[in-house]
PDB file of N, CA, C and O in Angstrom:
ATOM      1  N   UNK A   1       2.469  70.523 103.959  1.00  0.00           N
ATOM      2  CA  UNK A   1       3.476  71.491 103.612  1.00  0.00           C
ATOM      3  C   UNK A   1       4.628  70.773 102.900  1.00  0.00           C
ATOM      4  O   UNK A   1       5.010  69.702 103.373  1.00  0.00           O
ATOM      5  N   UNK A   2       5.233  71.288 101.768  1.00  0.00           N
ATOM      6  CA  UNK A   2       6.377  70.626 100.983  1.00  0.00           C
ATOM      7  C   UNK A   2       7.636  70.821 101.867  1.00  0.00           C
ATOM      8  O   UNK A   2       8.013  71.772 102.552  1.00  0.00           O
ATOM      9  N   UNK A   3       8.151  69.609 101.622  1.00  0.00           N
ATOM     10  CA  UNK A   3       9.704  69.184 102.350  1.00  0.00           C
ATOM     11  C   UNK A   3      10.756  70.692 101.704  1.00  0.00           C
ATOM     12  O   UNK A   3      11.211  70.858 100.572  1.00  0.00           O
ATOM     13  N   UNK A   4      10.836  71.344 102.593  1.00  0.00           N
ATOM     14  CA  UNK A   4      12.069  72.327 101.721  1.00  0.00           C
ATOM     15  C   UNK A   4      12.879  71.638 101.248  1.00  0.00           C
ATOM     16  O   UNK A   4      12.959  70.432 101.478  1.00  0.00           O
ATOM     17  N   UNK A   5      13.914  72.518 100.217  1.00  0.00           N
ATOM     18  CA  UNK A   5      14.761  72.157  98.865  1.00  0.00           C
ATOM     19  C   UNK A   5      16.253  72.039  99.978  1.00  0.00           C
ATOM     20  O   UNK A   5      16.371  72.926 100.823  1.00  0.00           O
ATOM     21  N   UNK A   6      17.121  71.137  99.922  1.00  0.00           N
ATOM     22  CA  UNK A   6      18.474  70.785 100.773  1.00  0.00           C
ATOM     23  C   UNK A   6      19.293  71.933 100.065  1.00  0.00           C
ATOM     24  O   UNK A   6      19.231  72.069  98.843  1.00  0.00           O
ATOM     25  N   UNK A   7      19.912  72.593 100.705  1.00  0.00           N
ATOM     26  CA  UNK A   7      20.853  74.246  99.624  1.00  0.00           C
ATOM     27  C   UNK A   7      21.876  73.573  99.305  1.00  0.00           C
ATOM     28  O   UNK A   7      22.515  72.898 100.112  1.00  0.00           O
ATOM     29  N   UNK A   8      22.105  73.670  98.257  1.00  0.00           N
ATOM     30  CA  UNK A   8      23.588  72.959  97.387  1.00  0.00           C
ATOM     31  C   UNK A   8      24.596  74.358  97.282  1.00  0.00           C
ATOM     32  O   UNK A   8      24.253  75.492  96.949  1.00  0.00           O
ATOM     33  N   UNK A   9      25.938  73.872  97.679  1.00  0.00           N
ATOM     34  CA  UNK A   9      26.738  74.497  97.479  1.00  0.00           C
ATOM     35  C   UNK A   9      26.977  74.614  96.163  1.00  0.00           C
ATOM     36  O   UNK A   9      26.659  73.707  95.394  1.00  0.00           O
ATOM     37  N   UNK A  10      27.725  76.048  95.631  1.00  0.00           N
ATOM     38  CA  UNK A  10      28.368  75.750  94.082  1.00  0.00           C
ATOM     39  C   UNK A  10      29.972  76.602  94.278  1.00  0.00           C
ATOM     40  O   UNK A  10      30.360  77.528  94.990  1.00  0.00           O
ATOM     41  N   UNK A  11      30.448  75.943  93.494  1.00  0.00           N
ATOM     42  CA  UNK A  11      31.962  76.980  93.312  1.00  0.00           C
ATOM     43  C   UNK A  11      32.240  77.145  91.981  1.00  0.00           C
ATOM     44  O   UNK A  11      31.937  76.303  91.136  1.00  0.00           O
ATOM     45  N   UNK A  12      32.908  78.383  91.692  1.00  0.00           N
ATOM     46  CA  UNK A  12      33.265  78.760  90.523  1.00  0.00           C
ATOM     47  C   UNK A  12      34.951  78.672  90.678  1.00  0.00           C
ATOM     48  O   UNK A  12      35.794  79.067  91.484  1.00  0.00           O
ATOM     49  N   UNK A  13      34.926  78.046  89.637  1.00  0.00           N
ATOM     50  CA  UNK A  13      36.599  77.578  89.150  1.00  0.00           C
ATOM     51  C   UNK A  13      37.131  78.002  87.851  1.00  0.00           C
ATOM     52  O   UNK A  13      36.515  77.795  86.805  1.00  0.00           O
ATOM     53  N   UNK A  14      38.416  78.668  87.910  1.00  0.00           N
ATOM     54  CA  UNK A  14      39.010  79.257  87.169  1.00  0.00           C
ATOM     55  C   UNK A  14      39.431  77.744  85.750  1.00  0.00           C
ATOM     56  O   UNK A  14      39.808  76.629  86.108  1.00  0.00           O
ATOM     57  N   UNK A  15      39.289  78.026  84.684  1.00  0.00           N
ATOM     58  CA  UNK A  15      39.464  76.932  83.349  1.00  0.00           C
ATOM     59  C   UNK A  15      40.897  77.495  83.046  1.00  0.00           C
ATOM     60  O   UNK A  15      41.634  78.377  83.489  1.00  0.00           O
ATOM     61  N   UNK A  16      40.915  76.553  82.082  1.00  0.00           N
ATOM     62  CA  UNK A  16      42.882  76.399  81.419  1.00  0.00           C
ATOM     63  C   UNK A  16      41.616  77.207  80.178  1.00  0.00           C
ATOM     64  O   UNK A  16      40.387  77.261  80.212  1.00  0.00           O
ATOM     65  N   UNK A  17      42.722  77.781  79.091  1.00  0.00           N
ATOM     66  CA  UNK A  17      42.607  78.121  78.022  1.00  0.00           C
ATOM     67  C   UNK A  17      41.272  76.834  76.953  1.00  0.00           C
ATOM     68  O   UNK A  17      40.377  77.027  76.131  1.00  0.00           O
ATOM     69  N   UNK A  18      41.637  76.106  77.352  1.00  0.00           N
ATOM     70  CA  UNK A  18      40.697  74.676  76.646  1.00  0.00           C
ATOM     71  C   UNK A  18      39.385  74.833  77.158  1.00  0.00           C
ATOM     72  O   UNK A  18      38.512  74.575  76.329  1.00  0.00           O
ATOM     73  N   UNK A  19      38.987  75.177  78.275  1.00  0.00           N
ATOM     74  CA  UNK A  19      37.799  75.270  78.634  1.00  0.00           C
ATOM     75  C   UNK A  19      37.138  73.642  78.581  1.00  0.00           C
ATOM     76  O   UNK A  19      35.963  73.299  78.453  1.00  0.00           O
ATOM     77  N   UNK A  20      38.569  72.682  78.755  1.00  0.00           N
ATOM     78  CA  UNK A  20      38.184  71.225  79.778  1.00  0.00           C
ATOM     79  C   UNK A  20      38.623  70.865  80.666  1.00  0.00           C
ATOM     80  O   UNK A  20      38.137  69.970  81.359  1.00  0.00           O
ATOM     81  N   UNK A  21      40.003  71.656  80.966  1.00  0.00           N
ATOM     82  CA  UNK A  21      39.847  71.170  82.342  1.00  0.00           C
ATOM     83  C   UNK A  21      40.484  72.636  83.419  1.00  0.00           C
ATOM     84  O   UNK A  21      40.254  73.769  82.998  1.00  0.00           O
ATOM     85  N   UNK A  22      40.943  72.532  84.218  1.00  0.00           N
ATOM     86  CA  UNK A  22      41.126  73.430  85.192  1.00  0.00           C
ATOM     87  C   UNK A  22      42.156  73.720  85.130  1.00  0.00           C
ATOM     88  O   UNK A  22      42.954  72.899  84.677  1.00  0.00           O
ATOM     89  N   UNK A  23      42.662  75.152  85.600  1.00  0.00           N
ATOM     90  CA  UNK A  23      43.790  76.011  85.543  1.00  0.00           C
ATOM     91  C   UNK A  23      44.950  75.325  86.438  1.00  0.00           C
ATOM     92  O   UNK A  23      44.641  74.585  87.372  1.00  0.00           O
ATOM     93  N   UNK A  24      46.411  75.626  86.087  1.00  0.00           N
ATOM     94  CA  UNK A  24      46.904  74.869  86.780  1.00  0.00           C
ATOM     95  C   UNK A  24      46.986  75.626  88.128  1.00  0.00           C
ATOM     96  O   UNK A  24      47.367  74.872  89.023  1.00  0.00           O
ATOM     97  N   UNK A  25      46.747  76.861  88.531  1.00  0.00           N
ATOM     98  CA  UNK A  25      46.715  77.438  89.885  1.00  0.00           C
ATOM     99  C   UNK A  25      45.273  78.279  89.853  1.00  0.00           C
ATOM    100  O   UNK A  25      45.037  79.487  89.835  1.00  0.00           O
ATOM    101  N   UNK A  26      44.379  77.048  89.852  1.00  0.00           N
ATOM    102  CA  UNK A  26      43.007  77.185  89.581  1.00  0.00           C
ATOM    103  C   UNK A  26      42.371  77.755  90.870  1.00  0.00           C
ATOM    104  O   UNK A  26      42.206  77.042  91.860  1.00  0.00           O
ATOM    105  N   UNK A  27      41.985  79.182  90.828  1.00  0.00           N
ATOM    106  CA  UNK A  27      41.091  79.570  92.365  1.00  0.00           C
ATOM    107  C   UNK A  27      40.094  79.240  92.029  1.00  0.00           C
ATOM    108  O   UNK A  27      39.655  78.915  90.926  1.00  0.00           O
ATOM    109  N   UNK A  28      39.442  79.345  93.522  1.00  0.00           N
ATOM    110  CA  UNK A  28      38.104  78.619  93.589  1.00  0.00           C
ATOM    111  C   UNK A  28      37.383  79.718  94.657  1.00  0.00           C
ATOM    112  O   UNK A  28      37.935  80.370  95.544  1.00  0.00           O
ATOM    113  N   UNK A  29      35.788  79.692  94.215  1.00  0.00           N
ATOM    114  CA  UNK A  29      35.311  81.076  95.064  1.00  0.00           C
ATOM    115  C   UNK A  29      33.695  80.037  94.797  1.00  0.00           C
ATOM    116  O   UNK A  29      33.179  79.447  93.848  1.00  0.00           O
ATOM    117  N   UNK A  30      33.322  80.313  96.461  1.00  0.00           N
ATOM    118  CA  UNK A  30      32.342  79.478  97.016  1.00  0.00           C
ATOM    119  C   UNK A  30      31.278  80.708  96.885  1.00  0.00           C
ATOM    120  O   UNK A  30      31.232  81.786  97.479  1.00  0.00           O
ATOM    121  N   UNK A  31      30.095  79.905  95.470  1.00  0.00           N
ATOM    122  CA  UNK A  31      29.014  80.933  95.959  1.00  0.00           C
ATOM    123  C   UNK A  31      27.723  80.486  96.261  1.00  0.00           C
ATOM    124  O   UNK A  31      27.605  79.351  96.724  1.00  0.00           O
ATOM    125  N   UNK A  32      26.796  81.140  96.090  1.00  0.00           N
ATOM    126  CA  UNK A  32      25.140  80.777  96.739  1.00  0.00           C
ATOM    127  C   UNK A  32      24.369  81.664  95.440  1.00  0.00           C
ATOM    128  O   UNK A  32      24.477  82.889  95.385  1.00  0.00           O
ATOM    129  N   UNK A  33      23.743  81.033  94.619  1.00  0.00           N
ATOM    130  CA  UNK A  33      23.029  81.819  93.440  1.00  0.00           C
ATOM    131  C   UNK A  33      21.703  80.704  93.838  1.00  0.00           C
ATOM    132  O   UNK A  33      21.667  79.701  94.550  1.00  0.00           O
ATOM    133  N   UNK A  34      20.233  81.711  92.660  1.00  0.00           N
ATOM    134  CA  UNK A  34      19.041  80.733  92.530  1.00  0.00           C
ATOM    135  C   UNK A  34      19.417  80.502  91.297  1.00  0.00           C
ATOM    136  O   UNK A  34      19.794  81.425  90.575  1.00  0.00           O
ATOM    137  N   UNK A  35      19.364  79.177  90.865  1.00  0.00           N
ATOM    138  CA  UNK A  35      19.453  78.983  89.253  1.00  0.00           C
ATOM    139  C   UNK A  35      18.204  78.909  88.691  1.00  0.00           C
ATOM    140  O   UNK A  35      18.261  78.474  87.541  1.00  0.00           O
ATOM    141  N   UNK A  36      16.717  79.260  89.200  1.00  0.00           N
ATOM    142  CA  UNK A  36      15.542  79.792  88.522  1.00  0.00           C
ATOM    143  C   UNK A  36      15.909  81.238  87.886  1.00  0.00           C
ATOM    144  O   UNK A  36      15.236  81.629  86.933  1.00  0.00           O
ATOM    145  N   UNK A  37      16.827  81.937  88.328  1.00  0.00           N
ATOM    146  CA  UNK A  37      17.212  83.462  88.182  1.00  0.00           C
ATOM    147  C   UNK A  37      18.710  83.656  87.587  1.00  0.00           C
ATOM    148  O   UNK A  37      19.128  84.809  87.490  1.00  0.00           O
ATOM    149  N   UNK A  38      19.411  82.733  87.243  1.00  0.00           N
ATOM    150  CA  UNK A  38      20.687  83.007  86.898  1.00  0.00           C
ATOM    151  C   UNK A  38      20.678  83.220  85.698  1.00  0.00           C
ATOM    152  O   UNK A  38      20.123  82.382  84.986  1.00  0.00           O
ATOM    153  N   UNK A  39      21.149  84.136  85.223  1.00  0.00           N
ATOM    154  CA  UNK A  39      21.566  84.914  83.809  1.00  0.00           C
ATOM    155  C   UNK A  39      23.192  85.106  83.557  1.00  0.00           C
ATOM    156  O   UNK A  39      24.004  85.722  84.248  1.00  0.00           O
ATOM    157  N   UNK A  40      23.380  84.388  82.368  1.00  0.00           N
ATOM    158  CA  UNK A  40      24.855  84.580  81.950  1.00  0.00           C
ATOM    159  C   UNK A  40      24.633  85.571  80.479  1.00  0.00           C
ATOM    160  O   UNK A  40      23.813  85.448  79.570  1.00  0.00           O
ATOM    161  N   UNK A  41      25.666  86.518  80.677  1.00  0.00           N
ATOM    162  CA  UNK A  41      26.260  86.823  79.559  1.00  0.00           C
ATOM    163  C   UNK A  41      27.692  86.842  79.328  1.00  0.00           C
ATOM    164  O   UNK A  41      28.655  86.712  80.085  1.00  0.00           O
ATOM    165  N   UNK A  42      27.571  87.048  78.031  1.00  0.00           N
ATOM    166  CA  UNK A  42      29.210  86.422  77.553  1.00  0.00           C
ATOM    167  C   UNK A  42      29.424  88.147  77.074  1.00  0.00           C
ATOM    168  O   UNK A  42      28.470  88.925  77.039  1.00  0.00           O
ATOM    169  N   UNK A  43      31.214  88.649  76.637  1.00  0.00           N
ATOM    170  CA  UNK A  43      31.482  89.728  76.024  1.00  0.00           C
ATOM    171  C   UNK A  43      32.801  89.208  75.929  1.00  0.00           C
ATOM    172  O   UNK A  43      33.396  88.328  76.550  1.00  0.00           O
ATOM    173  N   UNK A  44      33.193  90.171  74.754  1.00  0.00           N
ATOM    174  CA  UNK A  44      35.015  90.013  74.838  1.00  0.00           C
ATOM    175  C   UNK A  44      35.328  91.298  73.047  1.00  0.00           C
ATOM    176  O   UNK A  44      34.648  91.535  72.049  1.00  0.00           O
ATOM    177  N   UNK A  45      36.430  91.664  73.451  1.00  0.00           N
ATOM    178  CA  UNK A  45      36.499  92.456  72.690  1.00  0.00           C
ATOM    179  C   UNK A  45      38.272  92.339  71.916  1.00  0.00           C
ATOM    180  O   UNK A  45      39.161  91.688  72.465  1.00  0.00           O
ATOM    181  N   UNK A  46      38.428  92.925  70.904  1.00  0.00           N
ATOM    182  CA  UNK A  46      39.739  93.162  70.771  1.00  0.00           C
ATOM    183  C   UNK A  46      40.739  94.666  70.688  1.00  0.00           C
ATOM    184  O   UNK A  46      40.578  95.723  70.077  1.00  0.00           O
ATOM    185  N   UNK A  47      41.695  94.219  71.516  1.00  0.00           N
ATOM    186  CA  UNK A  47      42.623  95.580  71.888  1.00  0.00           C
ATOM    187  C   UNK A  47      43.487  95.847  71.194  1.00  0.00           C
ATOM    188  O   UNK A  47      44.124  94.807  71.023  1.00  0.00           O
ATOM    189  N   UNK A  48      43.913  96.617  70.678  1.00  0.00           N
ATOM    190  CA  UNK A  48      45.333  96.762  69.726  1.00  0.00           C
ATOM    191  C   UNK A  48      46.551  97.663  70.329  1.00  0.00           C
ATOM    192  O   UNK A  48      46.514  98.752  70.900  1.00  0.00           O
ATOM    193  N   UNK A  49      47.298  97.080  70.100  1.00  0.00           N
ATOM    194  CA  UNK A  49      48.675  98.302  70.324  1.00  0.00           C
ATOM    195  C   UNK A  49      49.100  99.294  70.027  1.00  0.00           C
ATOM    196  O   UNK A  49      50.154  99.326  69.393  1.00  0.00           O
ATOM    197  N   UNK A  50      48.272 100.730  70.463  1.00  0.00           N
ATOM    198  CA  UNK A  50      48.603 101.836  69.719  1.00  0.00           C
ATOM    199  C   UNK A  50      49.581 102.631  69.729  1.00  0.00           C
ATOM    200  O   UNK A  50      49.463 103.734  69.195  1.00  0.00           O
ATOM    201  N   UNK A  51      51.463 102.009  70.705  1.00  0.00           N
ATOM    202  CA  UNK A  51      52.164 102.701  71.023  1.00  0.00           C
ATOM    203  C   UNK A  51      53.307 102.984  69.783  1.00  0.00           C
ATOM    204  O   UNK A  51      53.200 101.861  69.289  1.00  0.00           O
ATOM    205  N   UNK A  52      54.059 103.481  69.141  1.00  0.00           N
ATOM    206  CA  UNK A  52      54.851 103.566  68.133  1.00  0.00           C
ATOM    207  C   UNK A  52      55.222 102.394  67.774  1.00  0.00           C
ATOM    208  O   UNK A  52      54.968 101.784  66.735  1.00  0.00           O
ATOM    209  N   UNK A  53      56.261 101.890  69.296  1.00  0.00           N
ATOM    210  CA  UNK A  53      56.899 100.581  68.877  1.00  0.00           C
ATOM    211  C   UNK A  53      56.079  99.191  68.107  1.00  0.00           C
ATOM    212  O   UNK A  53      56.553  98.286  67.419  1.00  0.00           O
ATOM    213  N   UNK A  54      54.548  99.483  68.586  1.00  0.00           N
ATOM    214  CA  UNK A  54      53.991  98.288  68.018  1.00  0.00           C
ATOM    215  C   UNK A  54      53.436  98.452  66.728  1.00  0.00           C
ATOM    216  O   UNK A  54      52.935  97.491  66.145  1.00  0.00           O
ATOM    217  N   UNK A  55      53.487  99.781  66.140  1.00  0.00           N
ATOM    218  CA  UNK A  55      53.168  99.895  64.723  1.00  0.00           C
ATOM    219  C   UNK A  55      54.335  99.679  63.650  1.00  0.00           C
ATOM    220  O   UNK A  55      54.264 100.257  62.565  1.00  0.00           O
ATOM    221  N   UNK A  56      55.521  98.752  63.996  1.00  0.00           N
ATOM    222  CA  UNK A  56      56.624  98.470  63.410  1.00  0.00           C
ATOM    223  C   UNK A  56      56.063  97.359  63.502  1.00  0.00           C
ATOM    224  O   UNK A  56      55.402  96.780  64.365  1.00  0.00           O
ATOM    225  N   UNK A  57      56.650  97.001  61.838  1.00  0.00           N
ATOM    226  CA  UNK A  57      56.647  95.316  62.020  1.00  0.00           C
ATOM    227  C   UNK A  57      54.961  94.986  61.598  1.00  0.00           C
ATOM    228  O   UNK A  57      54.194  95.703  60.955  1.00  0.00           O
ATOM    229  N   UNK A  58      54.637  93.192  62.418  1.00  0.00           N
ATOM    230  CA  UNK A  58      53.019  93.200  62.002  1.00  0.00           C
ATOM    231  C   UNK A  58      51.934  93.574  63.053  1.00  0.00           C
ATOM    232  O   UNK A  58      52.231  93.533  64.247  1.00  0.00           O
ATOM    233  N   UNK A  59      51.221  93.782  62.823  1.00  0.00           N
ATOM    234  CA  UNK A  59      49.490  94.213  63.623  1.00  0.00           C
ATOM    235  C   UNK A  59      49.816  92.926  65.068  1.00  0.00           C
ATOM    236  O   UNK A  59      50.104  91.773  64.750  1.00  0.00           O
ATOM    237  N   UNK A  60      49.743  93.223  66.188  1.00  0.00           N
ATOM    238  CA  UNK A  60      49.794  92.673  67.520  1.00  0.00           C
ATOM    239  C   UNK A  60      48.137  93.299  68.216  1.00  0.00           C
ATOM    240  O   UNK A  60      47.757  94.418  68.557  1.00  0.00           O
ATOM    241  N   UNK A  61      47.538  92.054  68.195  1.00  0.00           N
ATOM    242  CA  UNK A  61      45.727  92.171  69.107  1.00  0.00           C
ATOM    243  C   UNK A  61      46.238  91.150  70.122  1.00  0.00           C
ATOM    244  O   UNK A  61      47.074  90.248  70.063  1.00  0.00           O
ATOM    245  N   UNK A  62      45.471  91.596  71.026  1.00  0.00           N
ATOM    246  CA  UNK A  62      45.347  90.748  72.407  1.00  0.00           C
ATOM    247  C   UNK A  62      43.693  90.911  72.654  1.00  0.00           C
ATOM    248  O   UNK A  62      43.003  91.906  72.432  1.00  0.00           O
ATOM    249  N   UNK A  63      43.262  89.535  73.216  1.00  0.00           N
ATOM    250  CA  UNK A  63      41.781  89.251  73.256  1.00  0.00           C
ATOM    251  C   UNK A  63      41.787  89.781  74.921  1.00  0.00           C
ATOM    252  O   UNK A  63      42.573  89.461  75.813  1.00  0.00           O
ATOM    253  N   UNK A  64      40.689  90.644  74.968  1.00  0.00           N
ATOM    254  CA  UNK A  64      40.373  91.245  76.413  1.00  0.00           C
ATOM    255  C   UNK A  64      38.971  91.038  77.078  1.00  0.00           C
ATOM    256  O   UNK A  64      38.113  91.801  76.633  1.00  0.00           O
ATOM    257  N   UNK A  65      38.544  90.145  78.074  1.00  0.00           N
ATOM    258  CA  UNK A  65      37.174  89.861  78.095  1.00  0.00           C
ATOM    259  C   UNK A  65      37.105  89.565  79.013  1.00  0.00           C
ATOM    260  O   UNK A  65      36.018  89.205  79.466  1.00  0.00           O
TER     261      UNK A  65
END
């Protein structure tokens, strides 16, 4: 019979904007996934300011994702 697999912990940690190193009030959240089965997807979209005040002046987007 094969030696079972030792369960590795993983944590997910919040990134700085750079996406090298870690946030400076970086949470951390302890999980348990199979990585034979883990699926990432990515999304992100852009929002615009449709209130009066922000149609003065230039075009203001904020990235939302």
């Amino acid at each position: 019979m094969p030696k079972p697999s030792r369960l590795e912990k993983a944590q997910l940690v919040e990134m700085a904007a750079d996406l090298t190193t870690e946030a400076s009030d970086a949470k951390r959240v302890n999980v348990q996934f199979n990585p034979e089965t883990l699926k990432v997807t990515y999304s992100n979209q852009i929002k615009t300011d449709d209130t009066k005040s922000a149609q003065i002046g230039t075009a203001a987007m904020q990235h939302v994702g």
